[in-house]
C-alpha positions in Angstrom: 3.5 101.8 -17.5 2.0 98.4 -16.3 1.5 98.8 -12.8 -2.3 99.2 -13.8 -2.7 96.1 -15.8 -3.4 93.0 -14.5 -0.3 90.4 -15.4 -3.0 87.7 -17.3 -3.9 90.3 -19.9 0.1 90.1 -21.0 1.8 87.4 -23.2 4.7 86.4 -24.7 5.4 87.8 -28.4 6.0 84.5 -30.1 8.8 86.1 -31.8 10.5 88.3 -28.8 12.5 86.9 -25.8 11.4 89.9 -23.6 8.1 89.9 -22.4 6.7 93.6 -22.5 6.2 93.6 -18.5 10.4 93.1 -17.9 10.5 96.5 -21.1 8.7 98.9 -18.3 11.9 100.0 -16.0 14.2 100.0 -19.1 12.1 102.6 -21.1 10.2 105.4 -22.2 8.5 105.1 -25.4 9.0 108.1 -28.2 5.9 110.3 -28.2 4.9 109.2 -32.2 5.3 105.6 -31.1 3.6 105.9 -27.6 0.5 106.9 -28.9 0.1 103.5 -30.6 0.3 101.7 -27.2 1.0 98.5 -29.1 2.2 94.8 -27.3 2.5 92.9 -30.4 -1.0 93.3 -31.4 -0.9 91.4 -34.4 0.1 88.2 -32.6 -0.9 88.5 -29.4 -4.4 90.0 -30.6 -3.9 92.3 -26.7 -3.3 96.2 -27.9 -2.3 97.7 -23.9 -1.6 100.6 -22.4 2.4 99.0 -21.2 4.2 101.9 -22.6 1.7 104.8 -21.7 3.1 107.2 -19.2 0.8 107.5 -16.1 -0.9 111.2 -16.3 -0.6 112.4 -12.9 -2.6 115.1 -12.5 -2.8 118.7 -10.9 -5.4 118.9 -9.1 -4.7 120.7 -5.1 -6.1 117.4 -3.3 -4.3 115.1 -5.2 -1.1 116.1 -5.5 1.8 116.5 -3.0 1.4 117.1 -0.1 -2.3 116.4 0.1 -1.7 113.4 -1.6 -6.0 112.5 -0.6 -6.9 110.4 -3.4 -5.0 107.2 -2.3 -8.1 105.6 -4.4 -6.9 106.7 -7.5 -3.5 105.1 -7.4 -5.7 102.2 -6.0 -7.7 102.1 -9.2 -4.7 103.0 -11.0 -6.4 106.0 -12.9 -3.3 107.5 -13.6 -3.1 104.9 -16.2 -6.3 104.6 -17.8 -5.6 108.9 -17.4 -2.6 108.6 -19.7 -4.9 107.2 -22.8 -8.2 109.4 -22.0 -9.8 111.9 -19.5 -13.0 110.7 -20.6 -15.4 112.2 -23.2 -16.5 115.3 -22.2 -19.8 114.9 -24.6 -20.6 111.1 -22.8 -23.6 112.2 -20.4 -23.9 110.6 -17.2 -27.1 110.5 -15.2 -26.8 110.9 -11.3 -30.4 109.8 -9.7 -30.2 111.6 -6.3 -31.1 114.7 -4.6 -29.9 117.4 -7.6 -26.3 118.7 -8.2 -25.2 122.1 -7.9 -24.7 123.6 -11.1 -21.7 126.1 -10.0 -19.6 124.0 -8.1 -16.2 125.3 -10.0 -15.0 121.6 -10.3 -18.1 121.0 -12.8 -18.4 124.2 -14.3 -19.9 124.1 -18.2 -20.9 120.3 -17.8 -24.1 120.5 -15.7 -27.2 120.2 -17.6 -30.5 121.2 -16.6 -31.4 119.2 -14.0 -34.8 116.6 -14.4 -36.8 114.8 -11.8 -38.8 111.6 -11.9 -39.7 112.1 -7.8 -42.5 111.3 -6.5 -44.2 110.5 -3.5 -45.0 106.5 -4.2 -46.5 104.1 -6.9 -49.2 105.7 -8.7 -48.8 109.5 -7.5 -49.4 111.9 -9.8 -47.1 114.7 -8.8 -43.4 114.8 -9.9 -41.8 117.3 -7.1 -39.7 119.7 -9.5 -36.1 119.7 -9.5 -34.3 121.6 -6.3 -32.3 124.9 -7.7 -28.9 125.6 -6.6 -30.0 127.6 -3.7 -31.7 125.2 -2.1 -29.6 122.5 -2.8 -26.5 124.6 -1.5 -28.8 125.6 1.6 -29.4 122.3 2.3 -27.6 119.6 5.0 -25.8 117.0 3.8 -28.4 114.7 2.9 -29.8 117.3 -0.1 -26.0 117.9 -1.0 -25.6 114.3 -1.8 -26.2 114.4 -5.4 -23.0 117.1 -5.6 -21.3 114.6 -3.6 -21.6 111.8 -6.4 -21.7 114.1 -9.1 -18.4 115.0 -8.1 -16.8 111.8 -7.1 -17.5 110.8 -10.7 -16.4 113.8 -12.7 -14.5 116.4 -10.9 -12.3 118.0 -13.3 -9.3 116.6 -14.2 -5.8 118.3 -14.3 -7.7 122.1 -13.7 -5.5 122.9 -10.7 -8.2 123.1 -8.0 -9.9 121.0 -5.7 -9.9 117.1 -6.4 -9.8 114.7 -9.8 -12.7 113.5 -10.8 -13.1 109.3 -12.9 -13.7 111.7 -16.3 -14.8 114.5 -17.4 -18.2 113.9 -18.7 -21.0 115.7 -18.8 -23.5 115.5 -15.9 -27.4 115.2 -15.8 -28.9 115.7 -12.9 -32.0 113.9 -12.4 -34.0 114.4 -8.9 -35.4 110.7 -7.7 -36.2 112.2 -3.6 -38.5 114.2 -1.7 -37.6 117.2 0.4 -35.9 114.7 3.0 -33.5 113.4 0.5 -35.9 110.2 0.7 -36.8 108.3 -2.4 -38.8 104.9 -3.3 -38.6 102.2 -6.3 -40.7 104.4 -8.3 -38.8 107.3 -8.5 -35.8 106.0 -9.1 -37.7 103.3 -12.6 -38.6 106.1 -13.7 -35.8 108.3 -13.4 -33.6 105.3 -15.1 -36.5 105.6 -18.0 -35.7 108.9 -18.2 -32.0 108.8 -18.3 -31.7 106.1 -21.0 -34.2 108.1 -23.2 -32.2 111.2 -22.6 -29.1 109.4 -24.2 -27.3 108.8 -20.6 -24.6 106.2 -21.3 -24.1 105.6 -17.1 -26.7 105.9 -14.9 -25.6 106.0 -11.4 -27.9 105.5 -8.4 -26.1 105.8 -4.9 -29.3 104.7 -3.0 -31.1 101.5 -1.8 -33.3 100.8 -3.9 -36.4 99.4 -2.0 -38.2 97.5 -4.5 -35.5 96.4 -6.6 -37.9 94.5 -9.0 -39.6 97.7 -10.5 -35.7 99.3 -10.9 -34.9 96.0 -12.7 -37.6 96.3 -14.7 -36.7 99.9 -15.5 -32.5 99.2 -15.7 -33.4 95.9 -18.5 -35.4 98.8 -20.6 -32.2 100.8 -20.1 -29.4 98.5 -21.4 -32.0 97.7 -24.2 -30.9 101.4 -25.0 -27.4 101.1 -24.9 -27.2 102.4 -20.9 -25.4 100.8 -18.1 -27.0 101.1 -14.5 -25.1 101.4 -11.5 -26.4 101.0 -7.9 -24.9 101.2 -4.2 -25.0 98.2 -2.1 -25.4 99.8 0.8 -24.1 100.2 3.9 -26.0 97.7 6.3 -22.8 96.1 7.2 -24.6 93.0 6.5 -25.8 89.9 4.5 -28.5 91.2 2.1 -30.7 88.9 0.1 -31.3 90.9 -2.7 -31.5 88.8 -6.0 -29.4 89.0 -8.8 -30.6 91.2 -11.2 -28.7 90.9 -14.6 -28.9 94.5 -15.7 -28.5 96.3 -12.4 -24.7 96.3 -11.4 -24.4 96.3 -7.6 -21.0 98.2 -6.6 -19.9 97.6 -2.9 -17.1 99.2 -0.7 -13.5 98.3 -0.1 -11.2 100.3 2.4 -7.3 101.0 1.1 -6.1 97.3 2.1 -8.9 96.0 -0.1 -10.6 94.4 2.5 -14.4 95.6 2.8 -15.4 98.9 4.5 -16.5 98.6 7.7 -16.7 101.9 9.6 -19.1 100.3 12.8 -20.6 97.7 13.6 -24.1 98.6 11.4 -22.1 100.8 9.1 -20.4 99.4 6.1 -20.9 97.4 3.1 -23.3 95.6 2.5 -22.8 92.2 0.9 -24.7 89.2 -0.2 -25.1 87.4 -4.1 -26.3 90.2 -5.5 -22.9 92.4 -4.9 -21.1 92.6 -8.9 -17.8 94.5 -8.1 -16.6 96.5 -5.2 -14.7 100.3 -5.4 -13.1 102.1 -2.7 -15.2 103.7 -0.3 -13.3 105.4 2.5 -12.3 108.7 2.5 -13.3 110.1 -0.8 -12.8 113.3 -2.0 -15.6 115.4 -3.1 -16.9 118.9 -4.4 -19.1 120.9 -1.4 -19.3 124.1 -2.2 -21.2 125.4 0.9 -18.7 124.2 3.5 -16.3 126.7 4.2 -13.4 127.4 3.7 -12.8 125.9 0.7 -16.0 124.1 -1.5 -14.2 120.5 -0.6 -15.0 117.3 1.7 -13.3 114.4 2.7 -15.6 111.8 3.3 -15.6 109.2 5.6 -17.6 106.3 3.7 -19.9 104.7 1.9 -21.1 103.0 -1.1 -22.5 105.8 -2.3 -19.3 106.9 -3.1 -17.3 103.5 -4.7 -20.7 103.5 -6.9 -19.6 106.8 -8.9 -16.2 105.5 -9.2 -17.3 102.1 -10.9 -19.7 103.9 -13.0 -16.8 106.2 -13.8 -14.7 103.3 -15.3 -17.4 102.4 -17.6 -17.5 105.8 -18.8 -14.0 105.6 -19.7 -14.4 102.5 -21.5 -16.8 103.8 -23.7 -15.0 107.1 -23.8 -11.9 105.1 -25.4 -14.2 102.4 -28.0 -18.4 104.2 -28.2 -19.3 101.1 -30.4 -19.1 98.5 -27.5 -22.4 97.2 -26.1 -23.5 97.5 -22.3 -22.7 93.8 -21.9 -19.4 94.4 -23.4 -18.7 97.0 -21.5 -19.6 95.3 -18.2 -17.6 92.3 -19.6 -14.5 94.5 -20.0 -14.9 95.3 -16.3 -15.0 91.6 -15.0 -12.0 90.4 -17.1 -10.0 93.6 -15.7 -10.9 93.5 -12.0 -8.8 92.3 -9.0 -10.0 89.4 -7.4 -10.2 89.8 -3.7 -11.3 87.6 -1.2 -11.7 83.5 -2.1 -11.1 82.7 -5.8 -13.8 83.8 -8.2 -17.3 85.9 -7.8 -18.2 86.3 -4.0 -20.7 87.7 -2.4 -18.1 90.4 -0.4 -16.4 91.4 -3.1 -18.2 90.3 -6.1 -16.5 89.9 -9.7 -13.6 92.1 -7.8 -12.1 95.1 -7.3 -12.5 97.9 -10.3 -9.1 98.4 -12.3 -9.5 101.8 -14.5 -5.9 101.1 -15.9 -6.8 97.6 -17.4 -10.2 98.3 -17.9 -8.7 100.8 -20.1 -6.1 98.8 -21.4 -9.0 95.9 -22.7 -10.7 98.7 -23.9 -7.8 100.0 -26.3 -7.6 95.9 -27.4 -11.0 95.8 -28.4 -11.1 98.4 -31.2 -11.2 96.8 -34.6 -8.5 99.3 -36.1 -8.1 98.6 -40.5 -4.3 99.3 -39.5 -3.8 96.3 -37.1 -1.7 94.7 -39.1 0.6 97.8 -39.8 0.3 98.5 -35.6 1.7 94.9 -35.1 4.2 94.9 -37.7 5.5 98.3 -36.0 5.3 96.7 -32.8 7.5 93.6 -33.2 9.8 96.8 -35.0 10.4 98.4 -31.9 10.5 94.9 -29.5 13.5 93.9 -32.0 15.1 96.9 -32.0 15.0 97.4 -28.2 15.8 93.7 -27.9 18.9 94.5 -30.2 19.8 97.6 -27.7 19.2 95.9 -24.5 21.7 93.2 -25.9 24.0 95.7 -26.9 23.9 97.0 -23.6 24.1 93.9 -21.8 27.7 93.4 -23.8 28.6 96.7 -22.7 27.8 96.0 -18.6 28.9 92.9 -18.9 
């Protein structure tokens, strides 16, 4: 369906009356002809996901009656769901406190974890990474990591608990001390780390201090085909943090996609620096300690819209691995919602992340030898629906 794509990434087949937008109430497309997800490609050079049914998953928290994940239908996931779930062999570093291994909406896609943390600039000591008894011993603060982790990549469609962005696989890499504190060093050299461990997303859901050193460290990781996403935090105030062309500043957004504000010195930050907002208010996440049932509802934070941006990225690569990180982060400008005054500002940045057409600019940009065929199979069906629609209209009429 279209409700996920944004109307400017549609045209008008040169040789069709119907624009494909009007086709989505008056059809579902045959399974061997859905999977082409075609908008007169040839012409139009715009391959979308307009005839895709939404995948609308099982998972307890999302569906009925829970109905929790109001942010999904926000991002319109359900769209980008209905082409992919996301690789399951894209890894995706989280740089945070650790992430328990067993939580069941994870299980089989936790790798051993890493850490880069240490005390300041120049320390010789790396603390080593937490184990899942002291990470599920721990408060909330040493639980963050799950938190993101699971935000990000729940499982999808497994029946329990909530629905993660994908399902990719999850490297846990340790950038605090025992506090759940962490510093500019830590977290270069965990982003070093990541991109030389082949983590396509990098996800970092904490201030970042020094943001020079991280810039330093996130340039070194696009240079390796990594994207690197950080929080904006949650000062509820104008931060003058530069504009650092390889770190991609996510801020918050509340379910009227106005900025999340939860008090006065709680909610998102914003300034130049801020790239693209997410939602941020009660997110569903993975907790396995807190009883009764492993799951949390939390109230807000950037921390939060961070994994769900990264998340978006994942899926684009997860649809077309040969784009670049500038592509990639290209794909999510042209496909996000502008909010706030016309254009990149510094509350909402580039916009609000759309998963469906991010998805659906992702499908476009894969150089298939059978475009031609595709296209030619696309104006097919357009006439031949046109020619039923007409029929129909005589019929009605």
């Amino acid at each position: 369906m279209l409700a996920g794509i944004n109307r400017q990434f549609l045209h008008n087949c040169p040789l069709c009356t119907l624009n494909p937008y009007t086709l989505e109430e008056t059809f579902v497309m045959p399974l061997p002809v859905r999977s082409l997800f075609v908008c007169c490609a040839f012409f139009g050079g715009i391959l979308s996901q307009a005839w895709a049914v939404p995948f609308l998953p099982n998972d307890f928290y999302y569906r009925a009656p829970q109905n929790l994940q109001w942010y999904s239908t926000k991002m319109h996931l359900e769209d980008a769901w209905s082409v992919t779930l996301g690789d399951p062999t894209l890894k995706v570093a989280i740089l945070d406190t650790g992430v328990i291994s067993t939580t069941p909406d994870l299980t089989s896609r936790v790798l051993p974890a890493l850490s880069t943390a240490v005390a300041g600039l120049g320390s010789p000591t790396i603390f080593p990474p937490f184990t899942d008894a002291q990470l599920a011993a721990g408060n909330t603060s040493i639980r963050h990591g799950t938190y993101v982790a699971s935000v990000l990549a729940m499982q999808i469609n497994n029946n329990i608990g909530g629905a993660g962005v994908g399902n990719f696989l999850i490297q846990p890499i340790r950038i605090t001390n025992d506090t759940a504190q962490t510093n500019a060093q830590s977290i270069a050299n965990g982003i070093r780390l990541a991109a030389d461990q082949g983590c396509k997303i990098i996800n970092v859901s904490y201030t970042l201090g020094d943001p020079g050193i991280v810039a330093d460290a996130a340039d070194y990781a696009r240079s390796k085909g990594s994207l690197v996403f950080v929080g904006a935090g949650n000062s509820n105030r104008l931060e003058t943090i530069a504009d650092y062309p390889s770190l991609i500043f996510i801020g918050g957004t509340n379910p009227n996609d106005e900025r999340w504000v939860q008090s006065t010195n709680n909610g998102s930050s914003f300034g130049n620096f801020v790239d693209f907002v997410a939602p941020a208010q009660n997110i569903v996440a993975a907790d396995p300690p807190l009883a009764p049932n492993g799951y949390a509802l939390l109230s807000g934070g950037t921390s939060f819209s961070t994994p769900l941006a990264a998340g978006v990225a994942g899926l684009i690569w997860s649809v077309n691995p040969n784009l670049t990180p500038d592509q990639v982060e290209q794909i999510l400008r042209d496909s996000a919602v502008d909010l706030g005054a016309p254009g990149r500002d510094q509350f909402f940045g580039h916009g609000r992340i759309d998963a469906g057409a991010a998805v659906a600019l992702a499908v476009a940009s894969i150089p298939e030898p059978g475009t031609i065929m595709v296209g030619i199979a696309g104006m097919t069906w357009l006439v031949w629906r046109r020619r039923r629609v007409s029929s129909a209209h005589s019929v009605c009429g």
